[in-house]
N, C-alpha and C positions, 0 to 999 in steps of 0.2 A: 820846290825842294832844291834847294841848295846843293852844287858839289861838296859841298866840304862834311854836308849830311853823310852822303852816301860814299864817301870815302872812308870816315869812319865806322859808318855800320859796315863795309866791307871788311874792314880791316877787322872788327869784332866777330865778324863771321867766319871768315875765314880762318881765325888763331882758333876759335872755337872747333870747325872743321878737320884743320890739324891734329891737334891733340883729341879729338875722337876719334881720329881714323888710325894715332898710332898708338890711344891702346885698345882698341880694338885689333890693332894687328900684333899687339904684346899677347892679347887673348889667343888670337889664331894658331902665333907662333908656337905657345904653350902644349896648346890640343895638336899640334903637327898638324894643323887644316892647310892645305893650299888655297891663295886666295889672289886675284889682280890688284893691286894697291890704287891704280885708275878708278877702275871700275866703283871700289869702295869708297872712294873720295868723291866719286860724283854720287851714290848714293847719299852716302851723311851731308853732302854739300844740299844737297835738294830736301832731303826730311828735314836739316836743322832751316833751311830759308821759310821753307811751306810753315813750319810751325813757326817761326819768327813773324814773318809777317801777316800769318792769322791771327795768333798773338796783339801782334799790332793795330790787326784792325779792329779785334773786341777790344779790346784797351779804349781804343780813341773812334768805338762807334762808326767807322766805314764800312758802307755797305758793299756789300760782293758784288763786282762789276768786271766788264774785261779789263778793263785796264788797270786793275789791280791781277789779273791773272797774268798779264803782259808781265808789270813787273817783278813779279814771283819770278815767275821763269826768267829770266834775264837777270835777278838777285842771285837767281840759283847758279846760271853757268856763270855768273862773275866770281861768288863764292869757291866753285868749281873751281876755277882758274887761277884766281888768285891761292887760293891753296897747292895746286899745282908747280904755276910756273915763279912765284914770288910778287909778295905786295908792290914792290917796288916797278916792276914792268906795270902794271894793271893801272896803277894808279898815275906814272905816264900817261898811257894811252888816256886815259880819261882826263888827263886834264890838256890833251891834243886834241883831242873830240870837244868840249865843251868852251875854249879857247880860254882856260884858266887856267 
């Protein structure tokens, strides 16, 4: 897998992430709920990956292994993060990490 794969499945993740955490938080707003905006971004960050790349793997027939669970979880806090802190640091780092 390619950098440049998973930069932009980040990037589609993460805008995806965004705009559900903030109208969900248009939702909250409305009902007066209090709610930690972290907290909820790592939520949606982790349900929209799990179903993304389970998705993925019935699509193109990959069987459930750890190392599809590895990079779930690591899809998820990148998605997290880049939601977070902005695409632009995240995808830095990753191309200092991967020397691309």
């Amino acid at each position: 897998m390619n950098t440049g794969y998973i930069v932009s499945a980040l990037a589609i993740s993460s805008a995806l992430t965004s705009l559900t955490v903030e109208g969900i938080k248009k939702l909250l707003d409305e009902q007066g709920k209090p709610y930690k905006p972290n907290l909820l971004a790592a939520i949606v960050a982790v349900l929209l990956s799990v179903f993304a790349i389970a998705g993925y793997a019935l699509y193109k027939s990959i069987p459930m292994s750890v190392q599809l669970v590895v990079i779930t979880i690591a899809f998820a806090f990148l998605s997290w993060l880049v939601s977070m802190v902005g695409f632009d640091k995240v995808k830095q780092l990753i191309a200092q990490l991967t020397g691309g």
